[in-house]
N, C-alpha and C positions, 0 to 999 in steps of 0.2 A: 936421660939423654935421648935425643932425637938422632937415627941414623939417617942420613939421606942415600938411598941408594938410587944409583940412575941404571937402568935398565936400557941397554943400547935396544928398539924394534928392527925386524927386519919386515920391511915395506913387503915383500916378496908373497913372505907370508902373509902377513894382515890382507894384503890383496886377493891371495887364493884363501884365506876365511871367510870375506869379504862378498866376495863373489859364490862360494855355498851359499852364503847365507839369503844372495838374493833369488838364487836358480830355486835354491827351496821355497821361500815365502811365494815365486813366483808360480812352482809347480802344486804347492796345494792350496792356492787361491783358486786355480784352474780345479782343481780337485773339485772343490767345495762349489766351484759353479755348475761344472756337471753333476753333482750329487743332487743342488737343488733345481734342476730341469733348465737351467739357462741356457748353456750350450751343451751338445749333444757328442762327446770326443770318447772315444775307446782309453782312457788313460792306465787302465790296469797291464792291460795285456796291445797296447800301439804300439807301431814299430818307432817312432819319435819320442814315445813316453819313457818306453824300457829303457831305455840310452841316455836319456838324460837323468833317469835313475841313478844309473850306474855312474854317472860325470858326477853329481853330487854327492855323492856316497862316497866316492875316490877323492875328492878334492876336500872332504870332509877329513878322511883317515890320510888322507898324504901330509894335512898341515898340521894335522895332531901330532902323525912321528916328524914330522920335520920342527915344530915346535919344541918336542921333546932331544932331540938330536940338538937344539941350538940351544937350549938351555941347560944343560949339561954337557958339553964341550971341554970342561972343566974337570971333568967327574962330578961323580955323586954324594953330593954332602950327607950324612946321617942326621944333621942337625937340621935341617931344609925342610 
């Protein structure tokens, strides 16, 4: 027997995963250009780098508990 389960998403999240996902690929492209002599940006220690550190880092662990929080609203099955 085939179960079909439908999993309601919340757009909310997917969106703030969404947007990590692009601040990251878009901050170590930049990485990776300075590394190879392209452009020339202080990214370790710039005052626009550190901060958008921290904004993808946060929006990384915020969707993880809030994903977790919405997927267990229910309690926590042992069999899951």
């Amino acid at each position: 027997f085939k179960i079909l389960v439908l999993i309601r998403r919340n757009n909310y999240i997917d969106l703030m995963r969404a947007t990590a996902i692009i601040l990251m690929v878009a901050f170590h492209f930049v990485w990776d250009l300075n590394y190879f002599g392209y452009i020339r940006t202080d990214i370790p220690n710039g005052f626009f780098w550190k901060e958008l550190r921290a904004v993808i880092v946060s929006y990384f662990l915020f969707s993880v508990g809030a994903s977790l929080v919405y997927t267990y609203q229910g309690g926590i099955s042992a069999k899951k």
